[in-house]
N, C-alpha and C positions, 0 to 999 in steps of 0.2 A: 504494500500500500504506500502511494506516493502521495504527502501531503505540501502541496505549493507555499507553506509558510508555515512557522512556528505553531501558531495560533492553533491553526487547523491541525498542525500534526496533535498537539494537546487537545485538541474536543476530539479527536478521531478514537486519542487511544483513551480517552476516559466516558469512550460512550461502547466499546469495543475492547474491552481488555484482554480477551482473549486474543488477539492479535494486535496487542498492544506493541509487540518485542520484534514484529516486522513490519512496524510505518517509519517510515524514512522521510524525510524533510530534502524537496527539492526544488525551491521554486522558478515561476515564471523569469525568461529573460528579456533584457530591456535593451533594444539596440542604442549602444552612447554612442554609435559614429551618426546616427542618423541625428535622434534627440540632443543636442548640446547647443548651452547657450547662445545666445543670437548675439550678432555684431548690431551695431548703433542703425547702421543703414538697414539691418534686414526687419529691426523693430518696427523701425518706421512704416517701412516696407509695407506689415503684417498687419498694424493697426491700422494702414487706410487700406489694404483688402478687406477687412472686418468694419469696417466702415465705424471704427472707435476715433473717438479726441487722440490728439497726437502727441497729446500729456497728460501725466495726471498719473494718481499711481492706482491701477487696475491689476483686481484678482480673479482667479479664472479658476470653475464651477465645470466641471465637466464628467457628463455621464447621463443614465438615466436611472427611474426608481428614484425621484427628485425628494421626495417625503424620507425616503429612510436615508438619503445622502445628506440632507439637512441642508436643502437650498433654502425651507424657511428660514434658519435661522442663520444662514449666510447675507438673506436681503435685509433681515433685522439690522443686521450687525452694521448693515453701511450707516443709518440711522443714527450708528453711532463714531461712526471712521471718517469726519468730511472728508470731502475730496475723493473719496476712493469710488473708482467702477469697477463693477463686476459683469464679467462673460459668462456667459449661461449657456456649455454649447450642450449639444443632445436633444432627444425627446423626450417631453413632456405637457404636462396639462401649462401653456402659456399663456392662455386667457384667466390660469386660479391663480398662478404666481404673481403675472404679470399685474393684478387687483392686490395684490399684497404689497407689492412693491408700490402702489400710490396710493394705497393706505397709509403705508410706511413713510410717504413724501420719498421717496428713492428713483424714482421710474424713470426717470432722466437721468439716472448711472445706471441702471441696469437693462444690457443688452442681452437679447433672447438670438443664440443662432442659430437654435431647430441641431440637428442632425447633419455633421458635418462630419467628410474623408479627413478634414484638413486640420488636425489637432495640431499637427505644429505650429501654422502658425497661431494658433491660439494660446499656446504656450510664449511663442516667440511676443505678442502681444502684452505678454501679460506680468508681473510685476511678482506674482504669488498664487499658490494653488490651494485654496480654502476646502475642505473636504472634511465638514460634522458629521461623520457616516454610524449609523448605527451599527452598521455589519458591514466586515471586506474580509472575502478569503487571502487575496491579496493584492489586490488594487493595483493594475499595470498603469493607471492612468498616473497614481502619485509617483511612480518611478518613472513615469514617461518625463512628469516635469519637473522630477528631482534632477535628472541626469541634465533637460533643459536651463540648471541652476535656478532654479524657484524655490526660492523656501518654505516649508507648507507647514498650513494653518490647519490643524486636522486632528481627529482624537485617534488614541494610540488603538485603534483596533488591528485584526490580523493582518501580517502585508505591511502595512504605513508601520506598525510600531517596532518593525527591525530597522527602517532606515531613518526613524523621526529620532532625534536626540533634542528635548526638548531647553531650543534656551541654544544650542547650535547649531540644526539645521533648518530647524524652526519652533514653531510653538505646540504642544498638546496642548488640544481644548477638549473640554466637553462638549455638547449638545446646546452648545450655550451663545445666543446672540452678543454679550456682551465681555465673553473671553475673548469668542473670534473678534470683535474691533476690538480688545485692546490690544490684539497678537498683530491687526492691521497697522493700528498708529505706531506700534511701535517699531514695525517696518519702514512707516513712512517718515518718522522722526528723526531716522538715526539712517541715511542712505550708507552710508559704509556699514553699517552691522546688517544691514540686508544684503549686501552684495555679499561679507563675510557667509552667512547662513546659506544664501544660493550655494557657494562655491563647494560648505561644507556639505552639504545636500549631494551636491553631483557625486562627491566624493565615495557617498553611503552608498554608491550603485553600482561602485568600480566592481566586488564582487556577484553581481550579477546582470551582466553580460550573456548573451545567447550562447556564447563560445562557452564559458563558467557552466552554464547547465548543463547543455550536451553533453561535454566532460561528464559530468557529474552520473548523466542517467548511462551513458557505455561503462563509465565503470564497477556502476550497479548490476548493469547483465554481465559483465566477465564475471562481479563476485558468486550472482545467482548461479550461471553457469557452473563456475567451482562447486 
């Protein structure tokens, strides 16, 4: 039994004991040649493909399943962050959010992209990867935009909490609108400790590379084979 993250190898063998002594931890890989920070020009670049302000510091919401990924309490949390926009790329209900968001007074920072091929530059756009998630087996999107050097704003579930070091690669939150903006301002407050946190981010992913797993699962069938 192959469990794609920590988390998951632990609920597998505590719901399975009896096959406790052969789940093996091997997870998903994140290609860093592809995903890696953007240059000045390609931000730019990304943010007017995306039809975003050309400044300003924006965080970026990507996926679906928007209730248990905690996009309410991402659009909360601008309410409390001025300045900040958030991308919302994926499907979902955009006419129940998009009513929350000017509830909230936010609807004018938050951009809805629908269901998009083009995560990069959504990443390349974007400033930080906000991710309140109830549940992740292992969330390839937060390694998508750790390696993109984003530092993420995110609660330590399965997947995010091997590469989240909170306070260096970014912040653990709860479920919570007003941890995530204070994990925002204080991104926006301190532009060198955000660049720092990006870089340490990318860093957390050096070990998992497509090449690192591969490895990993051949040399699981030579040892089965033995």
């Amino acid at each position: 039994m192959i469990a794609v993250s920590a988390g998951v190898g632990a609920e597998v063998r505590a719901c399975y004991p009896n096959i406790a002594d052969r789940v093996t931890v091997i997870a998903n890989g994140v290609d860093r040649t592809r995903y890696a920070p953007a240059s000045s020009a390609e931000r730019i670049a990304a943010r007017a493909r995306l039809g975003l302000p050309a400044v300003g510091p924006t965080a970026a919401f990507v996926g679906g399943d928007w209730g248990r990924k905690g996009l309410r309490q991402a659009i909360e949390a601008l309410a409390q962050a001025d300045g900040w926009h958030l991308i919302v790329a994926g499907r979902g209900d955009a006419g129940a959010f998009g009513a929350l968001a000017e509830r909230t007074g936010v609807s004018g920072r938050v951009h809805f992209l629908g269901k998009t091929d083009d995560a990069l530059s959504v990443y390349h756009a974007a400033d930080a990867l906000v991710l309140p998630s109830a549940y992740e087996t292992f969330s390839l999107v937060a390694y998508e935009a750790a390696a993109s050097g984003l530092p993420l704003i995110a609660t330590a579930v399965s997947g995010i909490e091997d590469i989240l070091l909170d306070g260096v690669s970014g912040y653990r939150v709860g479920r919570d609108a007003g941890e995530i903006a204070t994990g925002l301002r204080k991104l926006s407050d301190d532009p060198a400790l955000a660049t720092q946190m990006g870089a340490a981010a990318r860093r957390m992913t050096a070990d998992y590379t497509w090449e690192v797993m591969v490895a990993r699962h051949r040399a699981l069938y030579d040892d089965t084979e033995d």
